[in-house]
N, C-alpha and C positions, 0 to 999 in steps of 0.2 A: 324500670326503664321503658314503659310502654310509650307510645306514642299518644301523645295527648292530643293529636286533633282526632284520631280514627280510634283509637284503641285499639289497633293492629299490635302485633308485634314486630319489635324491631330486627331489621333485615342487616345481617353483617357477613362479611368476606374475611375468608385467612389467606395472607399472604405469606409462604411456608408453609410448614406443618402437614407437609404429604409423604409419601413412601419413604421409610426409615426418619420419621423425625419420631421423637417422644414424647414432643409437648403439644402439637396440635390436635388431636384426639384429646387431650385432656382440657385445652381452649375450651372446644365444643361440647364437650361433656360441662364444660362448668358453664359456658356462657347459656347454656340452654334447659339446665337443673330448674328452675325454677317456670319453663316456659315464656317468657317474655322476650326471648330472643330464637331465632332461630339461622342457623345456617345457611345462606341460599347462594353461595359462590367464592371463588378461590381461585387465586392463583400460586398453586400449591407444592412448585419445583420450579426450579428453573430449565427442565427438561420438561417439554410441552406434553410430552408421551406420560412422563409419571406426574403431571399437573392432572392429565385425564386420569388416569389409571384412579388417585386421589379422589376426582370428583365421583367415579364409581363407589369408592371405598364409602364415601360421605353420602350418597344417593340422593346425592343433586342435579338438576341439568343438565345435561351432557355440553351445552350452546353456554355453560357459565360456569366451566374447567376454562380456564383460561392459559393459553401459552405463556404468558406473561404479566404484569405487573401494570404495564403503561397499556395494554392492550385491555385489560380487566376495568381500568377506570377510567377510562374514555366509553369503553361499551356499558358501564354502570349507570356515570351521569346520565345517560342516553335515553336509559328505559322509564317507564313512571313506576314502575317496580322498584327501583334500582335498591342497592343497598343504605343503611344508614351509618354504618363505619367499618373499620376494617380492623383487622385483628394480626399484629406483625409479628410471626413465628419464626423468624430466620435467626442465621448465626448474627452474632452483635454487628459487625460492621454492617449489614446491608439493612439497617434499621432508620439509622438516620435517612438515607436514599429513598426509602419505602414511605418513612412519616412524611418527610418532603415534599415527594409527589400527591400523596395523599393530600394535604392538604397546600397544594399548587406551587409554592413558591416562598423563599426567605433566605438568609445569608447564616441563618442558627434556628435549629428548634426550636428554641425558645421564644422567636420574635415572631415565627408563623404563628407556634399556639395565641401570643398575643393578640396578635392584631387578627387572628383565623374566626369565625363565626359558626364553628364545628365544636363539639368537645373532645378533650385528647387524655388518655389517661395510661397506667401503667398497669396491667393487672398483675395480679398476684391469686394466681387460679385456687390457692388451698383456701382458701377465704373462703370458697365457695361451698363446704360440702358441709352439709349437714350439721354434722356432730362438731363441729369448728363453731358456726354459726352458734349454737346450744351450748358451749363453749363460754363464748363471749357474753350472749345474752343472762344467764347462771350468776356469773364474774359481776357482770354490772348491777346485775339485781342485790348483790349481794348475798349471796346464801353459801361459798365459802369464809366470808370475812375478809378481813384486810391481806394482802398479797406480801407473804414478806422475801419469798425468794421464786424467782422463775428461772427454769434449766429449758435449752430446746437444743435440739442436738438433730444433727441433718448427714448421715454416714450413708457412704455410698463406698463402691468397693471395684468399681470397673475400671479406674485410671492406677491402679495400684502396680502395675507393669507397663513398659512401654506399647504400644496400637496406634496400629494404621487406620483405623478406620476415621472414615469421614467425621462422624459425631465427635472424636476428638481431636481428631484433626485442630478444627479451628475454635474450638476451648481453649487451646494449649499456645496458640499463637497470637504473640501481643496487637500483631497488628490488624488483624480482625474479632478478637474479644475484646479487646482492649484492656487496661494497667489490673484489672481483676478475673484471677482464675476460677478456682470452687468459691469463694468468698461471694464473687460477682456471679458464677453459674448458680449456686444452691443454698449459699448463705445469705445473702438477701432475703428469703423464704423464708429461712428459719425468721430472722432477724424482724421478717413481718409480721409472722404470724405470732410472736413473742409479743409484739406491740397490741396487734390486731384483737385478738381474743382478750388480752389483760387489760385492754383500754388505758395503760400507760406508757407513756413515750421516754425513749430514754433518753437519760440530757448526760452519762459520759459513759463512756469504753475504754476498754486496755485490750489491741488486740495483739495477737502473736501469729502471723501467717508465713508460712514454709512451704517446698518444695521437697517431698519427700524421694519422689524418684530423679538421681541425676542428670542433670542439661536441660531441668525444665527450668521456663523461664516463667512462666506464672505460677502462685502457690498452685497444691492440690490436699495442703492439710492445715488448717486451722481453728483457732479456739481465742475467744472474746471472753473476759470478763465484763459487765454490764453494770450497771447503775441506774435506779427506776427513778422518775421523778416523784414516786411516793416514799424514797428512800428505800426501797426494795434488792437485793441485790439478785443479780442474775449471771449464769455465763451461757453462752453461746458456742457449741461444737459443731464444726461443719468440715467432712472429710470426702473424699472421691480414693481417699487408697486404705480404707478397712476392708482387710480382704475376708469375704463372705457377706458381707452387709451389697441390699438393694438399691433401696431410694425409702430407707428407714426415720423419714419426719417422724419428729414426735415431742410433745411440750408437758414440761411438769410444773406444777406450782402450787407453791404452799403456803 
């Protein structure tokens, strides 16, 4: 992703991903693994003080912690420094508002990225390390053989009782995650990096998604049977209430 008129590396900003998030640190660790990118600004809370606190933590700028979101890309455009995209770490609902602005103006995400003359994409940070990477390269080359079952299982263990905390907070609430809980927080991942690394795409599912602690209203435990388009079979487990498990990714295939 270098810049082709300069050979520079490309300059990007997190919006989110400051004091107590979990995935921006991991943003920057991935977008910057390979050196072609680097970190040079943020708007990193919606509290201007932990936005600063953040651009400390990342040892940027102090003048490119930004209070704000509309403040960050107005003072971006600005610079001949400026950034080359932005990196959106928030809880789900303030995503679409953030792509939005980023890229000025549209009645649907969809019809900015169209007619927008930026690139816009989704990332999927595990892609990025290493052994993932070696992974997939191995698979294509051929030197297991042909793929006849894939397992990826994604357990986690912190929503396994009821919490207040902010980081569940609004995982748990339909109307800033939106109609998907652990499926749409850490199954997607799994479900990537299933595709990602095997280089097959799946053409059906049978999923089974639940709510294992009562009065939630998004699941927090689920499990997918898969179907590979090489005729493959796979299933997919993705849980937030195995109680003692972290953020235990992990892919098998045979």
């Amino acid at each position: 992703m270098t810049n082709d008129k300069d050979g520079r590396r490309l300059r990007f900003a997190l919006i989110g991903g400051g004091p107590g998030s979990f995935i921006g640190s991991v943003h920057r660790i991935a977008a910057e693994l390979d050196r072609e990118i680097e970190l040079v600004a943020g708007a990193f809370s919606s509290d201007a003080v932990r936005s600063a606190e953040a651009g400390a933590i990342f040892r940027i700028d102090p003048a490119r912690a930004y209070p704000d979101m509309a403040t960050m890309l107005q003072a971006e455009a600005a610079r001949p420094d400026g950034i080359d995209f932005v990196t959106i770490a928030t809880p789900n609902h303030h995503h679409l508002p953030a792509a939005r602005a980023a890229l000025e103006e549209a009645r649907e995400l969809a019809d900015v990225v169209a007619g927008a003359a930026v690139p816009y994409a989704l990332t999927y940070t595990y892609s990025g390390y290493p052994l993932v990477r070696e992974g997939r390269a191995r698979i294509a080359a051929g030197a297991i053989g042909r793929l006849t079952k894939v397992i990826v299982e994604y357990p986690q263990g912190w929503l396994a009782s009821t919490t207040d905390s902010k980081q569940a907070a609004w995982r748990l609430d339909p109307e800033r995650a939106g109609p998907g809980g652990c499926i749409a927080d850490i199954g997607v991942h799994a479900f990537h990096l299933a595709e990602f690394v095997t280089g097959l795409r799946v053409t059906q599912l049978l999923a089974d998604l639940g709510s294992v602690v009562p009065g939630r209203a998004l699941d927090d435990d689920c499990q997918l049977l898969l179907r590979f388009e090489n005729g493959a079979r796979g299933a997919l487990l993705a849980s937030q209430i195995m109680i003692g498990e972290r953020n235990g990714l992990s892919l098998i295939h045979i």
